[in-house]
N, C-alpha and C positions, 0 to 999 in steps of 0.2 A: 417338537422333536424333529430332527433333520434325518433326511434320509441322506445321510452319508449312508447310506444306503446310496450312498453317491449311486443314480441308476446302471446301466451300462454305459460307463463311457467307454467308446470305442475301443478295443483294447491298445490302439494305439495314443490310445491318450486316457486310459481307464476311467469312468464315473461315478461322482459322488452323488450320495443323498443324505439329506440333514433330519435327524428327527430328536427332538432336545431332550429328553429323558433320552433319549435316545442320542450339524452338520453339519449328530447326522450329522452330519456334515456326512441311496442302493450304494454303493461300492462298483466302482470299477470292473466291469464284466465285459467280454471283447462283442460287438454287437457289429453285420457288415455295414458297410458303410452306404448314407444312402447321396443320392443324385448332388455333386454339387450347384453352389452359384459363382459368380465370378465374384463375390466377396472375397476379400485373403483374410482367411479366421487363425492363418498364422503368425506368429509376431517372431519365436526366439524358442531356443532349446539350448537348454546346458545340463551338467549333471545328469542328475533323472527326472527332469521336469520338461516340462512344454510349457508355454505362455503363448495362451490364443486370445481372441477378442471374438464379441459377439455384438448385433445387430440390437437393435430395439424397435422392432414391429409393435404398429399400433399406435405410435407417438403421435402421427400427425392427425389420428385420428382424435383426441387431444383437448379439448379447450384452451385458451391459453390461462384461466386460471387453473386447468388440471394441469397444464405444463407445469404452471407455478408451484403446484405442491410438489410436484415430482423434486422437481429442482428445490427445493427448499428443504425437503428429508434428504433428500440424494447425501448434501451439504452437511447436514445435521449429524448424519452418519459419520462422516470423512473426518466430523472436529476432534471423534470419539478414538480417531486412529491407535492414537500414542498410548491411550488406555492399555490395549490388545496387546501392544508391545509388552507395558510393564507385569502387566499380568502372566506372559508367560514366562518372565524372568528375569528378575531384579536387575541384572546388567545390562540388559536388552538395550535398552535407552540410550546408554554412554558410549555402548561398543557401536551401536549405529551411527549414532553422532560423528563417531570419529572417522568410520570407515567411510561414510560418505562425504567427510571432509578431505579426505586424503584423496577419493575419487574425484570431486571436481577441482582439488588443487595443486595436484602434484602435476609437474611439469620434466618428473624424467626419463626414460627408458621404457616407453611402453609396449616393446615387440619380447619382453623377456618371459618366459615359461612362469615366472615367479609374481610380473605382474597379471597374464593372462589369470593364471590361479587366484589370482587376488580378485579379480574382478568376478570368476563364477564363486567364489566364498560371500564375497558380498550380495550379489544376486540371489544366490539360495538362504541366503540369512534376510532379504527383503521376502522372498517367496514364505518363509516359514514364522515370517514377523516373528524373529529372533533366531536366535542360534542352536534352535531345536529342530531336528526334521520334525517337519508339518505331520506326517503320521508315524513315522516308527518311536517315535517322542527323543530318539537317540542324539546328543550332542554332534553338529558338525564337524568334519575334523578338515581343517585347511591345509592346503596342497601346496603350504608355503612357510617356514620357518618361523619362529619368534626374532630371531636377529633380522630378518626381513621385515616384519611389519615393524620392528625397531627405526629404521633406515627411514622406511614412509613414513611414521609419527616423526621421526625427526627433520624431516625435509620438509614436511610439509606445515611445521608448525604446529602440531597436533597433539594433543594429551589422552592418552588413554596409559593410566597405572596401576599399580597393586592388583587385586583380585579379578576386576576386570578385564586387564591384560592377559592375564594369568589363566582366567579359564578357559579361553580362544583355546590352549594349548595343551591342559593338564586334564587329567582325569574326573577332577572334581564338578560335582553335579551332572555327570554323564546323563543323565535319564530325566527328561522334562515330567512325566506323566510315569512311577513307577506302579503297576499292578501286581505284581507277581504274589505269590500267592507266600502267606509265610511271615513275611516281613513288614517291618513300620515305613506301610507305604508315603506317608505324609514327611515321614522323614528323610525320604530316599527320592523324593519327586523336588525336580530344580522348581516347577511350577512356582511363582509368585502368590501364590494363595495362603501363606502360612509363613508367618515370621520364623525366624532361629529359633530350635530346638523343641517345636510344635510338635507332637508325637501323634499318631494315632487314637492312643487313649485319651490324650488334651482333648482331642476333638469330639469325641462320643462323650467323655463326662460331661467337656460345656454344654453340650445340645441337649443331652438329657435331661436338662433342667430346664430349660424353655417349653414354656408352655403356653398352648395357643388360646385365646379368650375363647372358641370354639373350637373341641377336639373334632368337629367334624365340618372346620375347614382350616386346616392345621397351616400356618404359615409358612414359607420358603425359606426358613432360619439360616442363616448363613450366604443365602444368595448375592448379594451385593456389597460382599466385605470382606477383609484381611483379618485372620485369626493370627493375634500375637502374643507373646509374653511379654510384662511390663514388669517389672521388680519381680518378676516371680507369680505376676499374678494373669490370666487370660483375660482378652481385652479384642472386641473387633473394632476394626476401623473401617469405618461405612462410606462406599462412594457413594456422594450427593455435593450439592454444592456447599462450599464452607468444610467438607471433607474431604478422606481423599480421593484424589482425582477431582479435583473440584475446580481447576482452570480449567478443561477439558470440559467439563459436563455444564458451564457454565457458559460457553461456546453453544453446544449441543441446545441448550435448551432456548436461544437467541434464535436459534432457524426453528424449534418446533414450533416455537409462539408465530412464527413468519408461516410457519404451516397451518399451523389453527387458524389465520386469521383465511385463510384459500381452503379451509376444509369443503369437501363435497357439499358434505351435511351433517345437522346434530349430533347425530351419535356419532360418525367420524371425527367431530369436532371436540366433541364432549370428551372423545377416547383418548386424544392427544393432550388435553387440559389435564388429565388423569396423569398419563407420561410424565407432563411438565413438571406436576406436585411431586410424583413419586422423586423426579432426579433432587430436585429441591430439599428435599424432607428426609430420602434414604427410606421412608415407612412400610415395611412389609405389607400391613394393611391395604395401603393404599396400592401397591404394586397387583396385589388380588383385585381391589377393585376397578383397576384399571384394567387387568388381562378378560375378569367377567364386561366390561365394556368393548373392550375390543371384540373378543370375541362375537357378542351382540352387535358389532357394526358390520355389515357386511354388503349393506348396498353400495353402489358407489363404482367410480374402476380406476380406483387407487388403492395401493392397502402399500403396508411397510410393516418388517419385523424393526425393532429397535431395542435395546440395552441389552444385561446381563440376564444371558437367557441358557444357553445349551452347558451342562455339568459334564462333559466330557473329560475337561483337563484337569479337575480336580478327582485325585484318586479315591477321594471319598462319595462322589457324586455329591456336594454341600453350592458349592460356588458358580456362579456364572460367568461365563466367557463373554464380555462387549460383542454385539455382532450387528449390523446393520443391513438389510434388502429391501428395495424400495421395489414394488411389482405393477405393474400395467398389465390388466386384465386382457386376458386372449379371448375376444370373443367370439370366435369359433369354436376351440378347442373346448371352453368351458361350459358351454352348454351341452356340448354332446358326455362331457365324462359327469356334469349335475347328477346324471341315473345314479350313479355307484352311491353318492350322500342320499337318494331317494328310495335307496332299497336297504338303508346301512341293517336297519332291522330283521331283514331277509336272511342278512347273513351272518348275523347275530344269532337268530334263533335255530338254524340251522347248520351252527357251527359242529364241530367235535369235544365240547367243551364239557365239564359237568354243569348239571341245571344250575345248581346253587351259584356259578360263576359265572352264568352267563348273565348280562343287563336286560334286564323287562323292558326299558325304554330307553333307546339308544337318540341321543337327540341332539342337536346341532349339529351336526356333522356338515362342512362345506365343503367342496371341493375344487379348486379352481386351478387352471392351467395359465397361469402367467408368464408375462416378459419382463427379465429384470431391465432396472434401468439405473440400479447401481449400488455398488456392494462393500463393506469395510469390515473391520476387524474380525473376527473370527472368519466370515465367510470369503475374504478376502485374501491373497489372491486366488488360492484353493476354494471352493462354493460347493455346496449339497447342490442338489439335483431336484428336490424336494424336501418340506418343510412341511411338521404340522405341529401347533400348537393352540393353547399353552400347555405346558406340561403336568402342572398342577391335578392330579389325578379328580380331586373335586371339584376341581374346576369343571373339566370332564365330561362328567357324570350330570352334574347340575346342567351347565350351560351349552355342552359342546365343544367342538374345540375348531381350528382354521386348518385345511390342508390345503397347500400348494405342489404343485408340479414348474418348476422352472423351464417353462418352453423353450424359451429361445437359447440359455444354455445346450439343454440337450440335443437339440438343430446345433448348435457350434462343436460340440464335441462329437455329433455324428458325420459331421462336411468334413472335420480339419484329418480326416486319416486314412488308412486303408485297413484292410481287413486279412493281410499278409500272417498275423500270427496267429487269429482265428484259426485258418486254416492249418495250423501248423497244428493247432492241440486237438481239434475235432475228433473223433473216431473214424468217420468214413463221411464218404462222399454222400449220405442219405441226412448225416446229423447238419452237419455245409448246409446244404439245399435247405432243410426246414429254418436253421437260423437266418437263411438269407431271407425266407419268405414271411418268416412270421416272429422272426427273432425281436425287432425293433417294439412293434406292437404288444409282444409277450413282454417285455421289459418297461410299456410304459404303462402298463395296466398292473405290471407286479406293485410298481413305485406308486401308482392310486390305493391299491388293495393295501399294502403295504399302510401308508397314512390314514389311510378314511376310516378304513375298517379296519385295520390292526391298531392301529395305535387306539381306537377310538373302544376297542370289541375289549366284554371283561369286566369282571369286579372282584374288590377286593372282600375277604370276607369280615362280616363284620366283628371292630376291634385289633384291625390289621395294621400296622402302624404303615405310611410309607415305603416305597419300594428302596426306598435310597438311604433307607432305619434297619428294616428288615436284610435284603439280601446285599446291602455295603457294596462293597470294589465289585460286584458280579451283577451288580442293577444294571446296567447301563446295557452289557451285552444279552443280558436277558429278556431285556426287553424289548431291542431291535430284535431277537432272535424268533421270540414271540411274535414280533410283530411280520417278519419275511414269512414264516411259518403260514401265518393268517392267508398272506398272498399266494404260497403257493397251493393252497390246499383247496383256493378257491381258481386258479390259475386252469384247472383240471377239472372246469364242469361245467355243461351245459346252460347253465344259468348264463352264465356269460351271453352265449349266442343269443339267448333268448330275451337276453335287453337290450341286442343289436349292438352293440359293444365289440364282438369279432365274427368272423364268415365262417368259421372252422373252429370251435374250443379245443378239439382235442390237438389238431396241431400245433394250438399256438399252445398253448400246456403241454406239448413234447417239446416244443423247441425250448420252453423259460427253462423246465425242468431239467434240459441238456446243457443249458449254459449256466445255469446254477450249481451243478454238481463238478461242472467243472474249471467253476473259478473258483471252490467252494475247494477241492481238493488239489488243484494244480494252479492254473493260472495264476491267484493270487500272490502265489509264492515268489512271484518274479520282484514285490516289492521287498523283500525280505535278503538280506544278508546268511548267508550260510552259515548255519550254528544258532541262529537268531530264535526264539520262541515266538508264539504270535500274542503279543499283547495289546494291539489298538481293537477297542470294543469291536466297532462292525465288523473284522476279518475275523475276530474270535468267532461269530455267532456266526458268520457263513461256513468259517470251519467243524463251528462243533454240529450244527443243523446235517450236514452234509455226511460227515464222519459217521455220526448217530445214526442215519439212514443206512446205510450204506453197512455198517456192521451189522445191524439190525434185520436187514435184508439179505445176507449173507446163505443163510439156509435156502433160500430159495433162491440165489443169484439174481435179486433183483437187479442191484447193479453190478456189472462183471469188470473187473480190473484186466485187463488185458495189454500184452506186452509183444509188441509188433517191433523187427528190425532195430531194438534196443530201445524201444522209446515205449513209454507206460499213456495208456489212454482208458479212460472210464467209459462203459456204454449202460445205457440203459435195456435192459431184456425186458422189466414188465412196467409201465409208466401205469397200471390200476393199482398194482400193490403198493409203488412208489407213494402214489396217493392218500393210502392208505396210514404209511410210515410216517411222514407228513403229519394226518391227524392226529395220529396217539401221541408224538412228538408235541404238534398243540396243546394239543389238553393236558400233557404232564408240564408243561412250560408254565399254561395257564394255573395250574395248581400250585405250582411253585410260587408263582407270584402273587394267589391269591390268600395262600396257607403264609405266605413269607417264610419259605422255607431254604433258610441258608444252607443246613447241610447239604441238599440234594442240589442247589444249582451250584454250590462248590463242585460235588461231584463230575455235574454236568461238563460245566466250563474248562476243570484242569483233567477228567480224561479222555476228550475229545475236541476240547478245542486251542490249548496252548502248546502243546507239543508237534513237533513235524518230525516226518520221515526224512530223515536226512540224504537217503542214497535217492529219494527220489526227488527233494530238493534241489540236490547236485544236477539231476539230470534236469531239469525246468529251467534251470541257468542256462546251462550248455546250451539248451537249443532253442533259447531266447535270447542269446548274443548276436545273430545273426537278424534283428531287430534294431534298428535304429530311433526307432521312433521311444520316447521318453516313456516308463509307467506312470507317471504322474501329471496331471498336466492342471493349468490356472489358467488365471484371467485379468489382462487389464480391463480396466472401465471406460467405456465411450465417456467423453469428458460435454456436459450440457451447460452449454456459454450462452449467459443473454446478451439479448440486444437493446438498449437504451435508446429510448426517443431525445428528446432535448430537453423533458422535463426529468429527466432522472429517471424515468420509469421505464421498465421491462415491455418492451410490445413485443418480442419475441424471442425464439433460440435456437439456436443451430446443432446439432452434433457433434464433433469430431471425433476421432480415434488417433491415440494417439500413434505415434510414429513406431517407437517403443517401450520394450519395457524398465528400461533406466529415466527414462524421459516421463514415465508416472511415478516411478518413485523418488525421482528427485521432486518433480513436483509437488508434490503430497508434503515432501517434509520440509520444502518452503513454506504452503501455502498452509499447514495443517500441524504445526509442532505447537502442541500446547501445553506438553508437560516439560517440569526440568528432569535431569537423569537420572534422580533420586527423590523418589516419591513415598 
């Protein structure tokens, strides 16, 4: 699962975290900035986006056959690109093709308002790998006529027609990912997951019938396939090789074998041999027993996420998103946070949970703080912040599962800004002081507590179908919702100090708590459109989390709404009862997802966390105009070039970054196009 729980990225450049039931892909929270270096982690800002670069600590520390695996998944990932595209929608392919034809061939007027616009439409449809914003799922809308991009395809030689053309412009499939409550989500989402005229109910009848050789370790049906109609009849089409996406995955699977052959060790080795068959074969089976090997590998100081893993963008939570992170172990960072995977059981038994929900034996839990060293389709340009997997709830339970913390991301997103609009939403000058001193550290212990222990804390009861069976279009926020919950409830206790993990609990659990309730109620809203509902999973669950306390504690003014010189600010009066709020919140969370109780996380989700206050909406705009810097912000990838001796062979490699960000995505789609435009 990704902590899109994106953690705090700066608020000038807000942060994600990936957690796959759950990027993830923490969320964007404004956090102050800390010391920089004289690296520039800045590259470009257009729209509402930032594009920064990051570092990769640790490389030289290295082997050069660890370099080689690096560089060999880094690769593997990148063949997977075009996947990502077509997955988030059908036209994706064609409309890029063309627009970046036009961008490296046209030769006329390029100081006009009309080409300028042309070129941030293209950028933000590279940033959102296609023509969906990357989170509000909302179609882009270009700042340039259709008889203009007429003009470029014709000067330029260039073909893009009929419906392809057509939807750059029209209303048609406005909403990549539709959640709303009500309506035939599958039918109303542009997402590539679902042929014409796939409904809702197509999708629950087919699966109903699938049944796993063990109900109790139920396969991931649906996860690596297109549900379509054929004559009238439902029909998946399974990416593997020989299917689709089958140039691409057949790429893919040329660098894993180059991987396997530079594995650390066995079971690293074993893990990837697993991969290979899964792409090969398409076999659910074999995808389980490759995620139980992975998971089981964990020596070594390489590790990589690879394929169709985070159910995000399918409104049903069925399908996987291509996504690729190749991670170089931090070994500093990771041995001091190993405590949090060596006490998981501490804070299992000790949770607010009821007994029957809680796990007797919470077991593999890992936890590690890595550097990436390079990242593709889903997690690309946009990245989680953290990662734990797999998602597989039996998995789980049985084996464990892997958390990561993306170190060297969230060093990039904490150098590349300032802490100008922090300061703008705070309450006073007391809430400032504690974010600045203990705000960073609260945020990266929420994003450990968050993966290790929430996603890991919990069971279901028995004869529970699935979380993504059970509670449908409302799993995904439920489960991050669950899972922040976890974090903050333990964010606020002494425990902490007492595994040496921070010098002060209670401050760093007023500051998380301060910057939680108020991205949770304000800040977040700067990504949002006026009149907009919140429908991307994690902003829901920071909303309705937030919301839910916050009314709940009402009687007793735990948290006071207060309204200074025309501007609205949330303070906290009691951060014990806060605490308190918190846990009953936990434990009715946990019972929803244990009980699979649909009704009540409907409840949960549409009256507290889709809806927004509009008049205070308005005012979070206003006076975050005065803001420059982008809500959104990404990442090109250091590019890893070897060096050949005389025999052909790799004796070493270099780093570079690139210059910018048109110069990686031109790149990528010389070096890396392997589907046609219609798959």
């Amino acid at each position: 699962m990704k902590n899109t729980f994106f953690i705090a990225m700066a608020m000038s450049g807000l942060l994600f975290f990936s957690c796959a039931d759950d990027k993830n892909k923490k969320e964007p929270q404004e956090v102050a900035k800390v010391e920089t270096t004289d690296f520039d982690y800045n590259v470009d800002q257009f729209a509402d986006l930032r594009i920064l670069r990051y570092q990769v600590p640790g490389w030289d520390q290295l082997s050069l056959k660890e370099q080689k695996l690096v560089y060999y998944l880094v690769q593997a990932g990148l063949e997977g690109r075009d996947i990502m595209w077509d997955q988030n929608y059908r036209h994706n392919l064609a409309i890029r093709n063309a627009l970046e034809k036009i961008y490296t061939t046209y030769e006329g007027d390029k100081t006009t308002d009309d080409w300028k616009n042309f070129e941030i439409y293209l950028k933000r449809v590279w940033f959102s790998n296609g023509i969906h914003h990357h989170y509000s799922n909302d179609k882009l809308k270009p700042d340039f006529s259709a008889d203009y991009l007429r003009t470029l395809l014709t000067e330029t030689s260039t073909t893009l027609e009929g419906e392809a053309f057509d939807v750059i412009f029209n209303d048609k499939d406005s909403k990549k990912v539709n959640q709303a409550k009500g309506v035939d989500n599958v039918a109303l989402s542009a997402v590539n997951f679902y042929g014409p005229n796939v409904t809702n109910e197509d999708v629950f009848s087919f699966y109903s019938k699938k049944k796993s050789p063990n109900p109790d370790k139920p396969l991931s049906f649906g996860l690596n396939s297109q549900l379509v109609k054929e004559n009238g009849q439902l029909k998946e089409r399974v990416y593997k090789s020989g299917g689709l996406y089958g140039p691409a995955i057949d790429r893919i699977v040329e660098w894993l074998e180059k991987a396997q052959g530079v594995a650390e060790n066995k079971a690293q080795g074993d893990a990837i041999g697993l991969l290979i068959e899964y792409y090969k074969t398409g076999d659910l089976q074999t995808w389980d027993d490759y995620n139980v090997a992975w998971t089981a590998a964990t020596e070594g100081n390489i590790d990589y996420i690879n394929s169709f893993i985070e159910v995000y963008n399918d409104p049903l939570g069925y399908r996987g998103s291509y996504e690729n992170i190749v991670q170089i172990k931090d070994f500093d960072m990771s041995q001091k946070m190993a405590v949090l995977s060596e006490n998981a059981q501490w804070f299992e038994d000790n949770a607010p949970l009821m007994e029957e929900h809680k796990k007797k034996n919470v077991v593999g839990v890992t936890y590690k703080v890595v550097n990436v060293a390079g990242e593709a389709g889903d997690a690309s340009p946009s990245t989680p912040i953290g990662v734990n997997l797999p998602n597989a709830n039996w998995i789980r339970a049985a084996v464990g599962s892997k958390s990561v913390s993306l170190g060297n991301i969230i060093e990039a997103y904490n150098n590349a800004g300032s802490s100008g609009r922090l300061e703008e939403f705070v309450h006073d000058e007391e809430e400032l002081a504690l974010e600045k001193e203990y705000g960073q550290i609260g945020d990266k212990l929420h994003t450990a507590l968050h993966e290790v222990i929430g996603h890991a804390s919990g069971q279901l009861n028995p004869g529970v179908g699935e979380t993504k069976e059970t509670l449908k279009n409302y799993a995904s926020t439920l489960e991050e919702g669950r899972a922040d919950l976890v974090g903050l409830y333990y964010l606020y206790n002494p425990k902490l100090q007492e595994l040496g993990l921070v010098d002060d609990w209670k401050k760093v659990g007023m500051a998380a708590y301060d910057g939680y309730i108020r991205n949770g109620l304000m800040t977040q809203l700067i990504r949002l459109n006026l009149g907009d509902d919140v429908e991307e999973a994690h902003m829901r669950n920071r909303q309705w989390v937030s919301a839910w306390v916050y009314e709940k504690g009402k009687a007793d003014n735990v948290i006071e709404k207060v309204t200074r010189d025309g501007k609205t600010y949330y303070n906290i009066n009691d951060y014990d009862k806060l605490h308190e709020l918190f846990g009953q919140l936990l434990r009715e969370t946990q019972r929803i997802k244990s009980e699979g109780d649909y009704a009540a996380v409907e409840a949960l989700v549409e009256d507290y966390g889709v809806k927004v206050d509009q008049t205070l909406h308005a005012e979070i705009l206003e006076r975050n105009k005065k803001f420059t810097s982008a809500p959104y912000s990404g990442f090109v990838n250091p590019v890893i070039v070897p060096k050949m001796n005389d025999a052909g062979e790799i004796e070493s490699f270099v780093i570079e970054q690139p210059a910018s960000f048109e110069e990686q995505m031109l790149m990528y789609a010389k070096e890396y196009s392997n589907l046609p435009a219609k798959n």
